[in-house]
PyMOL CGO cylinders between C-alpha atoms (Angstrom):
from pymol import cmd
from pymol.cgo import CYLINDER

trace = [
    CYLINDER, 99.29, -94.19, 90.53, 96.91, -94.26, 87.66, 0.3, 1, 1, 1, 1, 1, 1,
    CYLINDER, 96.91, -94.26, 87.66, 94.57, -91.82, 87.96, 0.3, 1, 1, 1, 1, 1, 1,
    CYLINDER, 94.57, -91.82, 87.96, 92.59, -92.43, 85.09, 0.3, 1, 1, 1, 1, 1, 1,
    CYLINDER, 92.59, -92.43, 85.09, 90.69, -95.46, 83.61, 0.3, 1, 1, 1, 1, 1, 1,
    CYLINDER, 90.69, -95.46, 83.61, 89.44, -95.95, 80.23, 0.3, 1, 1, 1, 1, 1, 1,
    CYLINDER, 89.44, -95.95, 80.23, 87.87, -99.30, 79.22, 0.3, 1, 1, 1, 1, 1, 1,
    CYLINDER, 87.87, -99.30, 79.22, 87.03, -100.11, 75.40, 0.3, 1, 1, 1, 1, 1, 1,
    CYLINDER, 87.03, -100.11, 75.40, 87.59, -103.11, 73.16, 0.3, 1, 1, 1, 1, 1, 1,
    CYLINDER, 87.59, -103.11, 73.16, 89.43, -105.73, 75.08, 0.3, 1, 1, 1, 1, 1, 1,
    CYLINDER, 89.43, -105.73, 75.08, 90.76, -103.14, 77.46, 0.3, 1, 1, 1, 1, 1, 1,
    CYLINDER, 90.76, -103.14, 77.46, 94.50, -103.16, 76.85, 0.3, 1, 1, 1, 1, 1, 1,
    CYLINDER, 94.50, -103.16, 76.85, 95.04, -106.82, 77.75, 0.3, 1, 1, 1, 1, 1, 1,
    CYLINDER, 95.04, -106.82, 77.75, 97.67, -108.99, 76.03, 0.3, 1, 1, 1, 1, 1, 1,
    CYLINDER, 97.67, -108.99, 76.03, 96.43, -111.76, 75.22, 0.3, 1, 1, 1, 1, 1, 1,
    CYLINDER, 96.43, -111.76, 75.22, 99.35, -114.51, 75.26, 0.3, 1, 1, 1, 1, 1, 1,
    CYLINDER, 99.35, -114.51, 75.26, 99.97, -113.15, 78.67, 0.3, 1, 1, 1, 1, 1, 1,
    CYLINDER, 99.97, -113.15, 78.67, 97.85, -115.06, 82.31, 0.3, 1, 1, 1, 1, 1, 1,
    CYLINDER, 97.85, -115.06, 82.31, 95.18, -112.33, 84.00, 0.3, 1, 1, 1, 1, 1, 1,
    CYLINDER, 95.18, -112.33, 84.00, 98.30, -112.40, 86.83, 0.3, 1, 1, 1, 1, 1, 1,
    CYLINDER, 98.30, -112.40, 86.83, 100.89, -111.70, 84.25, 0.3, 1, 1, 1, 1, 1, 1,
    CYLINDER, 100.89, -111.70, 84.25, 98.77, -108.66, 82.63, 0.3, 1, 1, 1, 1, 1, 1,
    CYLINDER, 98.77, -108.66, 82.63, 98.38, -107.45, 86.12, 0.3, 1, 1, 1, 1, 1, 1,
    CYLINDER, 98.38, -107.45, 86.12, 101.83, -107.54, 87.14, 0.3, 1, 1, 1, 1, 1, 1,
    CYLINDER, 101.83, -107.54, 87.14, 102.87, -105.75, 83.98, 0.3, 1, 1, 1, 1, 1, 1,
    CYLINDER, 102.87, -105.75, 83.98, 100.56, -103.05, 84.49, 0.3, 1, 1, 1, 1, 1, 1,
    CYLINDER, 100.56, -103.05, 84.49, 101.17, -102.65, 88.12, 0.3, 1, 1, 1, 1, 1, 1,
    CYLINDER, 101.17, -102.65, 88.12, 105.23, -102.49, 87.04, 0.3, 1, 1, 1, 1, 1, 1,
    CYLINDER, 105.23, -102.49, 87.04, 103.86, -99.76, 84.13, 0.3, 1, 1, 1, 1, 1, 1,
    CYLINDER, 103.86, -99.76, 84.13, 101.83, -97.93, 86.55, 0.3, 1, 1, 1, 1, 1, 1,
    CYLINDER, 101.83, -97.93, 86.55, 103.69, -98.07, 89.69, 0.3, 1, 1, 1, 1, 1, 1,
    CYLINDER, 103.69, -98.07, 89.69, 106.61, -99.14, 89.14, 0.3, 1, 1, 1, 1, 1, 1,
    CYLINDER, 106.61, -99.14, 89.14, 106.59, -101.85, 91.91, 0.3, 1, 1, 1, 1, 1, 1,
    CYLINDER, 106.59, -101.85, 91.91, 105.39, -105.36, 91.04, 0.3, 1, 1, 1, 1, 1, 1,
    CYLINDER, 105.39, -105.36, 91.04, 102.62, -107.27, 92.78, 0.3, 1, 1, 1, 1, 1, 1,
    CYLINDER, 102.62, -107.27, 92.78, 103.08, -110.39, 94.45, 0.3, 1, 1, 1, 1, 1, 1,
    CYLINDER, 103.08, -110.39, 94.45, 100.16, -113.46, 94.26, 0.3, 1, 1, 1, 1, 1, 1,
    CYLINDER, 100.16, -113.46, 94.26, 99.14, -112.68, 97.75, 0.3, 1, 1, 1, 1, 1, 1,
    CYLINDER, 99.14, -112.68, 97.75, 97.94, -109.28, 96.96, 0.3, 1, 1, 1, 1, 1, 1,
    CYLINDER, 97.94, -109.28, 96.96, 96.20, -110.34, 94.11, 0.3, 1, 1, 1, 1, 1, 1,
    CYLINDER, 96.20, -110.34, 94.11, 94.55, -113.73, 96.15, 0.3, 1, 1, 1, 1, 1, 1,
    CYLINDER, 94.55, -113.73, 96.15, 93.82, -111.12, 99.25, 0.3, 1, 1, 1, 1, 1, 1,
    CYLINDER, 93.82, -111.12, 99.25, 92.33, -108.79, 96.68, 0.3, 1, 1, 1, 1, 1, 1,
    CYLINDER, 92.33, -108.79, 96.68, 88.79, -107.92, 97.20, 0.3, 1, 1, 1, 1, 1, 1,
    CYLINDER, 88.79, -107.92, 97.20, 87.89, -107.14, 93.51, 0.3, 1, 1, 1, 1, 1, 1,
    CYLINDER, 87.89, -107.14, 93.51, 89.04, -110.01, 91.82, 0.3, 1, 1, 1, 1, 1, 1,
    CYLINDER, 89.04, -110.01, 91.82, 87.01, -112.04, 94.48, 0.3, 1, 1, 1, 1, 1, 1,
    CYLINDER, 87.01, -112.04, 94.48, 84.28, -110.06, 93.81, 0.3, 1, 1, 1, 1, 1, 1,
    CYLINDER, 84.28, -110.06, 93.81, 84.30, -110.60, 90.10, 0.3, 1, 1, 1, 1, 1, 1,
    CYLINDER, 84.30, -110.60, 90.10, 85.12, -114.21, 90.43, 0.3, 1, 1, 1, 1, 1, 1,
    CYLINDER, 85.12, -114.21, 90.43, 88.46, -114.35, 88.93, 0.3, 1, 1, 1, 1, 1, 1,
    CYLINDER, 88.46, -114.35, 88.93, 90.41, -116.68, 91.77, 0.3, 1, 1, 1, 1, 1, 1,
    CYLINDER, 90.41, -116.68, 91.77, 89.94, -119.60, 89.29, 0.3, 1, 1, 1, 1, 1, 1,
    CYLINDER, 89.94, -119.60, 89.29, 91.67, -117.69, 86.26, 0.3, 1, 1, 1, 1, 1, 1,
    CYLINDER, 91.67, -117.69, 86.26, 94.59, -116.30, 87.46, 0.3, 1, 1, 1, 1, 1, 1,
    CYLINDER, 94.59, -116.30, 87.46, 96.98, -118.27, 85.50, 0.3, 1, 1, 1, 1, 1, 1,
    CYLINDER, 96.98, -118.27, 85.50, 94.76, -118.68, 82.02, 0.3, 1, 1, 1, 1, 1, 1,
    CYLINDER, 94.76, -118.68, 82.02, 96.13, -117.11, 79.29, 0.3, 1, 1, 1, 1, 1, 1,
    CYLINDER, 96.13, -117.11, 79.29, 93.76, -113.93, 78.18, 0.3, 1, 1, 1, 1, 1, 1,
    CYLINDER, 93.76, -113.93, 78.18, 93.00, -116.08, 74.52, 0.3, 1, 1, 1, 1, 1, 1,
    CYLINDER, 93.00, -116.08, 74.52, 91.65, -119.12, 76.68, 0.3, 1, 1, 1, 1, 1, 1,
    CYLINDER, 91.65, -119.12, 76.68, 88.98, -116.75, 78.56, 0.3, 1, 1, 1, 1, 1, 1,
    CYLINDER, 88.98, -116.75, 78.56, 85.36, -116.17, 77.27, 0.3, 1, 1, 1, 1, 1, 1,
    CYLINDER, 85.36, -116.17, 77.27, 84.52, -112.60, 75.88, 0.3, 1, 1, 1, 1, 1, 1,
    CYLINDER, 84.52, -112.60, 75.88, 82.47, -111.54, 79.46, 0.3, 1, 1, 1, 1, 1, 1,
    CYLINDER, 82.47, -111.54, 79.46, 85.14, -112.80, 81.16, 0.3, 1, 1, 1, 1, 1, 1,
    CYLINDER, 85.14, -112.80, 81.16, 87.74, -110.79, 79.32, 0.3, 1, 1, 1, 1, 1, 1,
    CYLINDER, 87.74, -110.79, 79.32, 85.82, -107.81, 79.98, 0.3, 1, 1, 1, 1, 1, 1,
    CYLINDER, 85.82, -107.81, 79.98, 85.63, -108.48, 83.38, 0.3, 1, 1, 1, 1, 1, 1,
    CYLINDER, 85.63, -108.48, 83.38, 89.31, -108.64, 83.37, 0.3, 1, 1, 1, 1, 1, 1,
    CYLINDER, 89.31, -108.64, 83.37, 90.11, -105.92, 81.49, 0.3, 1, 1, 1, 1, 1, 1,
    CYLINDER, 90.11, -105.92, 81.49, 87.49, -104.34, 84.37, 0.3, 1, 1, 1, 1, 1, 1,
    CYLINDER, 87.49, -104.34, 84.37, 89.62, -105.60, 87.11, 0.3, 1, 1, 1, 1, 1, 1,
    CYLINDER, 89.62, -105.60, 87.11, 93.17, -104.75, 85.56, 0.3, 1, 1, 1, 1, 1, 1,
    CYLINDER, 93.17, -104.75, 85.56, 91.71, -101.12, 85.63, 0.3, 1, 1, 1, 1, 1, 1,
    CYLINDER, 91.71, -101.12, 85.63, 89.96, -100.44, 88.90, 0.3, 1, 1, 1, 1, 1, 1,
    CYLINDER, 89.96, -100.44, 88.90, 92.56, -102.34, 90.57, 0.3, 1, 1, 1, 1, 1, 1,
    CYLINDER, 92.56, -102.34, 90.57, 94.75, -99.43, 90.74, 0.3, 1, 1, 1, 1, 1, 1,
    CYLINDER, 94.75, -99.43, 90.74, 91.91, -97.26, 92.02, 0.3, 1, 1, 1, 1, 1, 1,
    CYLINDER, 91.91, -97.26, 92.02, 91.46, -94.48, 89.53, 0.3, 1, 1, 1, 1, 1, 1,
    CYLINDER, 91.46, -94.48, 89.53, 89.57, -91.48, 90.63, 0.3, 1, 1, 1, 1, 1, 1,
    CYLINDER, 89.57, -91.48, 90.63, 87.95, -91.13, 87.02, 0.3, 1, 1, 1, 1, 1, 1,
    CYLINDER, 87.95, -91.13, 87.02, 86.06, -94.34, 85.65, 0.3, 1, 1, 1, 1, 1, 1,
    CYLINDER, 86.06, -94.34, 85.65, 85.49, -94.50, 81.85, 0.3, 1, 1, 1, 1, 1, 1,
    CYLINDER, 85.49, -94.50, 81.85, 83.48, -96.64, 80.18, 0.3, 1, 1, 1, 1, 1, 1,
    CYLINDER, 83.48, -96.64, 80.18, 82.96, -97.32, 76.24, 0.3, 1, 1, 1, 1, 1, 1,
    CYLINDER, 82.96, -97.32, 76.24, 80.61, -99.70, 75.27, 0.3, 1, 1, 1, 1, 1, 1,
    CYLINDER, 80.61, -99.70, 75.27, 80.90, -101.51, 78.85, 0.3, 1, 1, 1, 1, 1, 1,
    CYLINDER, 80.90, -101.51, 78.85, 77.54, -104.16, 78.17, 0.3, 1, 1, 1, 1, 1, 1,
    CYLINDER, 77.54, -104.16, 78.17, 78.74, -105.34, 74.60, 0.3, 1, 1, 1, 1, 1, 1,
    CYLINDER, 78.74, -105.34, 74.60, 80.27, -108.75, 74.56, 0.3, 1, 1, 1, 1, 1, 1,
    CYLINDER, 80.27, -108.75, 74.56, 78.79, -109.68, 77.70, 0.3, 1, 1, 1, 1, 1, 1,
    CYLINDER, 78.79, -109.68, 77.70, 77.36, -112.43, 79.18, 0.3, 1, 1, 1, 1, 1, 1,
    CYLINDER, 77.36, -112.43, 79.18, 74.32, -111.48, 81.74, 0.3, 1, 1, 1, 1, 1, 1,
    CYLINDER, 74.32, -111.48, 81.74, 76.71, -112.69, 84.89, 0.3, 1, 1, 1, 1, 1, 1,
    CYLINDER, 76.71, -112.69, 84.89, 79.08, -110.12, 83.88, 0.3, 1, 1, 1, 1, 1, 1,
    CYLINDER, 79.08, -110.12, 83.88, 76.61, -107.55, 83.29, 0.3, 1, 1, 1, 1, 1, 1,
    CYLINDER, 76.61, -107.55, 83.29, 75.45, -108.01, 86.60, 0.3, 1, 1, 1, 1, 1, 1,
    CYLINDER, 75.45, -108.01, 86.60, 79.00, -107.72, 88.07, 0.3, 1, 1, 1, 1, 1, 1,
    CYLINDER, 79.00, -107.72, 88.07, 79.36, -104.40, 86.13, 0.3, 1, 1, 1, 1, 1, 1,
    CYLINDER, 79.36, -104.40, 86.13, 75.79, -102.72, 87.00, 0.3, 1, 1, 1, 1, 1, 1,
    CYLINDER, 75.79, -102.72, 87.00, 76.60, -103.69, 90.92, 0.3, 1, 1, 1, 1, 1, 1,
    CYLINDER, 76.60, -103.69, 90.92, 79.83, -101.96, 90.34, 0.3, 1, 1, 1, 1, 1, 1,
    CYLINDER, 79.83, -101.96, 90.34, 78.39, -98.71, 89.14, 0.3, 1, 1, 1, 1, 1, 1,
    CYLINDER, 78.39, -98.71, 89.14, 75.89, -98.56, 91.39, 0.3, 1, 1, 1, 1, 1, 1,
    CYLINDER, 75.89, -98.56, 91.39, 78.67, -98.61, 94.31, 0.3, 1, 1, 1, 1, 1, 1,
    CYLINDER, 78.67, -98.61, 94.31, 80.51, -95.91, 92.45, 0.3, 1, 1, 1, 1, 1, 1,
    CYLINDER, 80.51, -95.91, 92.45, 77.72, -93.94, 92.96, 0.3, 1, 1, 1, 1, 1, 1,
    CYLINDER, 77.72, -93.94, 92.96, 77.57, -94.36, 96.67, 0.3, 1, 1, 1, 1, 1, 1,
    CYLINDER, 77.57, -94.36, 96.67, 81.23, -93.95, 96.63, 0.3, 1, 1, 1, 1, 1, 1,
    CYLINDER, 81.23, -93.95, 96.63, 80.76, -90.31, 94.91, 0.3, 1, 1, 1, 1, 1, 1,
    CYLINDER, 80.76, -90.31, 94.91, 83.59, -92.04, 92.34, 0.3, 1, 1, 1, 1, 1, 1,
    CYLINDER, 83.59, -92.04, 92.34, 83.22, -90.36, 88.95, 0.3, 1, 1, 1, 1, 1, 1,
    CYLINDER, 83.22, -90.36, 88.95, 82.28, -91.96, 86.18, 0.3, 1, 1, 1, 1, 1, 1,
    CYLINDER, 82.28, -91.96, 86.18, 81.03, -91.51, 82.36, 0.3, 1, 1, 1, 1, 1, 1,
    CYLINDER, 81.03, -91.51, 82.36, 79.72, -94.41, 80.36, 0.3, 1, 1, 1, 1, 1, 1,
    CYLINDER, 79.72, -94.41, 80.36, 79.58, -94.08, 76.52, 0.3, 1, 1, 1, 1, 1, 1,
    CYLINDER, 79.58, -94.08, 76.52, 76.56, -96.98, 75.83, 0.3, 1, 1, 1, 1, 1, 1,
    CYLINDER, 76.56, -96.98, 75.83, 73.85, -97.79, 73.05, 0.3, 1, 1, 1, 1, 1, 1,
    CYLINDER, 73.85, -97.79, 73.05, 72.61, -100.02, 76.02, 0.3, 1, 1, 1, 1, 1, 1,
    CYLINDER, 72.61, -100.02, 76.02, 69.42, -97.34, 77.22, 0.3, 1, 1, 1, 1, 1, 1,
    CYLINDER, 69.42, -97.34, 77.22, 68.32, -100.00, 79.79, 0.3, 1, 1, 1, 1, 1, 1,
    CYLINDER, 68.32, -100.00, 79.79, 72.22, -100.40, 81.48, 0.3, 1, 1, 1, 1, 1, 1,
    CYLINDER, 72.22, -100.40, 81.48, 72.84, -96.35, 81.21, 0.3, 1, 1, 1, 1, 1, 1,
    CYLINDER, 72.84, -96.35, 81.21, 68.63, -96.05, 82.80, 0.3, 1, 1, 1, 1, 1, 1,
    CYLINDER, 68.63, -96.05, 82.80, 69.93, -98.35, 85.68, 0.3, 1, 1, 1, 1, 1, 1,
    CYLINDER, 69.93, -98.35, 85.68, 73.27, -96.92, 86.38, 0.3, 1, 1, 1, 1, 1, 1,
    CYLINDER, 73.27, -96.92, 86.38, 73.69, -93.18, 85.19, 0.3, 1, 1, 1, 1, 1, 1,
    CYLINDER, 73.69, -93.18, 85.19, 72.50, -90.04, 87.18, 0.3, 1, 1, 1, 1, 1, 1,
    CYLINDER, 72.50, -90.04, 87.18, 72.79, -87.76, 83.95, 0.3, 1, 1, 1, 1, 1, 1,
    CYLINDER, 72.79, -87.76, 83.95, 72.19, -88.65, 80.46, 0.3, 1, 1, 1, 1, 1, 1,
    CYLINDER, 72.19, -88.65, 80.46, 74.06, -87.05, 77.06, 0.3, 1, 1, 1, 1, 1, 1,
    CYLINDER, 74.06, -87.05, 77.06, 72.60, -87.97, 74.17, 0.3, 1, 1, 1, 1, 1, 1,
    CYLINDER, 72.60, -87.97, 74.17, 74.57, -87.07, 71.01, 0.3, 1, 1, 1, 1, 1, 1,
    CYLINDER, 74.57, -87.07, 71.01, 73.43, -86.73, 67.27, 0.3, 1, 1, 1, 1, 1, 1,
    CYLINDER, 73.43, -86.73, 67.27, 75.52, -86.43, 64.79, 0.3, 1, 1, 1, 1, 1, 1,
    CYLINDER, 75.52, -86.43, 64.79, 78.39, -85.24, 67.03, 0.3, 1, 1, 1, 1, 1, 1,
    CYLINDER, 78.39, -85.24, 67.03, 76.01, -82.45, 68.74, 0.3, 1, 1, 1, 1, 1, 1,
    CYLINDER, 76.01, -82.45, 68.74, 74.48, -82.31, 72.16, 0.3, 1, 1, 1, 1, 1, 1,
    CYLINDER, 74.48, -82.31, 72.16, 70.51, -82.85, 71.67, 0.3, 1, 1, 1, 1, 1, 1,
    CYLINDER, 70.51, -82.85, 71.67, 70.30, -83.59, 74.90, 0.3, 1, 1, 1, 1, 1, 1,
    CYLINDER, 70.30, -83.59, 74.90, 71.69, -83.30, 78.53, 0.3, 1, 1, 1, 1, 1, 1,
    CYLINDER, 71.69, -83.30, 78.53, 69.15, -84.09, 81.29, 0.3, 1, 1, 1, 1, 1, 1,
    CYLINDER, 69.15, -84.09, 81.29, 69.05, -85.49, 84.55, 0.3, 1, 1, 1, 1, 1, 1,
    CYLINDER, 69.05, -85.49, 84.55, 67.75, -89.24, 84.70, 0.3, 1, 1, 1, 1, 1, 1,
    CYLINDER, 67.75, -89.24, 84.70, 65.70, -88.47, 87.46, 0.3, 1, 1, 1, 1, 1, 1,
    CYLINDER, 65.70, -88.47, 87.46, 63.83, -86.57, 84.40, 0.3, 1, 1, 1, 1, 1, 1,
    CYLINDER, 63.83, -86.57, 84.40, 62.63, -89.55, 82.64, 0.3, 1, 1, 1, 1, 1, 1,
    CYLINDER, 62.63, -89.55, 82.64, 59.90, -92.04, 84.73, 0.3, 1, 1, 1, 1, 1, 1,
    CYLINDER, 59.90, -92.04, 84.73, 61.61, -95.34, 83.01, 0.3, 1, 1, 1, 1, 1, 1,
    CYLINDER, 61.61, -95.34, 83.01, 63.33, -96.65, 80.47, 0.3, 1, 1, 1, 1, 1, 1,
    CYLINDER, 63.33, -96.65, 80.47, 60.58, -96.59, 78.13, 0.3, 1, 1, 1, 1, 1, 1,
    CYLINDER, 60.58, -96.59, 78.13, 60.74, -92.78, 78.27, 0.3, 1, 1, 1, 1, 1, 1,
    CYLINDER, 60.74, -92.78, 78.27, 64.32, -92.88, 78.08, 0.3, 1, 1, 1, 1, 1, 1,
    CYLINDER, 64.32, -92.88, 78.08, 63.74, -94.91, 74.83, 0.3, 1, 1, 1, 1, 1, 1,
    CYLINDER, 63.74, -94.91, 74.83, 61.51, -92.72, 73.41, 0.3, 1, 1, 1, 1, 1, 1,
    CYLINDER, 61.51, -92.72, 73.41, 63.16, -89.79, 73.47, 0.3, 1, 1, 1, 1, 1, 1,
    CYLINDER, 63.16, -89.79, 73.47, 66.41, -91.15, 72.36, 0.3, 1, 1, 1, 1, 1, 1,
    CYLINDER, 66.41, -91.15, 72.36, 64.38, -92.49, 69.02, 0.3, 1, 1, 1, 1, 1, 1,
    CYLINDER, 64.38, -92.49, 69.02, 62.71, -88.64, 68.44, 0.3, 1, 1, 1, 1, 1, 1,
    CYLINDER, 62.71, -88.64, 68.44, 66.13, -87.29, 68.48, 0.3, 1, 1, 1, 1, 1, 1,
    CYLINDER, 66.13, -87.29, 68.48, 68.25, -89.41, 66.51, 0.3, 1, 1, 1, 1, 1, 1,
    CYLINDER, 68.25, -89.41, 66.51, 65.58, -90.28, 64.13, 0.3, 1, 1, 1, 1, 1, 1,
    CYLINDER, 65.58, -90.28, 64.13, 67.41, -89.79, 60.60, 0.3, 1, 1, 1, 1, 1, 1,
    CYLINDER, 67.41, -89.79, 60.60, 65.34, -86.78, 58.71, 0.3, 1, 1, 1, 1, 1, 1,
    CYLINDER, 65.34, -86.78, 58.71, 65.70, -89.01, 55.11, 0.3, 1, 1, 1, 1, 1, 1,
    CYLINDER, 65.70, -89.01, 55.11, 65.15, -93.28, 55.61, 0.3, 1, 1, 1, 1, 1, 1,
    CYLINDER, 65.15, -93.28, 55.61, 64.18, -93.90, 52.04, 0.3, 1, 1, 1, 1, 1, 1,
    CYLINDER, 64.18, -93.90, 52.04, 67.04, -96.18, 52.16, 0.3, 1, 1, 1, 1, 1, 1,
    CYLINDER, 67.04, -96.18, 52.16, 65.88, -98.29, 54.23, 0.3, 1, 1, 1, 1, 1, 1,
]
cmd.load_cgo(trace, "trace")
């Protein structure tokens, strides 16, 4: 069982290789035991992410959201108990962004762990209970979101403490 899940780039896909051929590799990596095309069609995540249609397009063929909502898929589908997320909202199309904030938000209900590394304030606003902001590779930050009254806040604050002390180069 894979216990961990870490998405970033293209999330360990191969991309010569169907979204049901990447998933039947992994599950063979992971578990040892392939999966068979009526788990996958009886599968309530890749309904839920409206993959169905895909299963047998090569990864190149896909659009970049869609990608990511595979590379989503290939990793939750094995039910991790840690979620990871770099970057989740770049590359995205608004559908998949969607998809992905829904997700979160059920984590949260679900008590499933989960840390999302983003530059997207308004996604981690929406989604995170805690926020970390880092400087420079130091903590300037660590404060409940319940702190902050909005995003604007959020915003603010982020700008006050990453503001470089020299932008004559600018």
């Amino acid at each position: 069982m894979r216990n961990v899940f870490l998405l970033h780039g293209n999330g360990g896909v191969y991309e010569e290789l169907s979204i049901f051929e990447n998933l039947k590799f992994q599950s063979l990596l992971f578990t040892g035991e392939t999966v068979t095309r009526d788990q996958v069609e009886s599968s309530e995540i890749f309904k839920k992410m409206g993959l169905m249609k895909y299963l047998d397009k090569p990864m190149q063929q896909l659009s970049s959201g869609l990608e990511k909502r595979v590379a989503l898929v290939l990793g939750l589908y094995f039910a991790p108990s840690l979620v990871m997320l770099d970057e989740p909202t770049n590359s995205i199309d608004p559908n998949t962004r969607e998809v992905l904030l829904k997700m979160l938000l059920s984590f949260r209900l679900e008590d499933k762990a989960t840390i999302v590394v983003s530059h997207d304030l308004s996604f981690v606003h929406d989604t995170c209970d805690r926020v970390i902001i880092l400087n420079d590779a130091t903590i300037v930050l660590d404060k409940k979101m319940t702190d902050f009254t909005d995003v604007e806040e959020l915003q603010k604050v982020y700008f006050v403490l990453t503001e470089e002390d020299d932008q004559s180069d600018c």
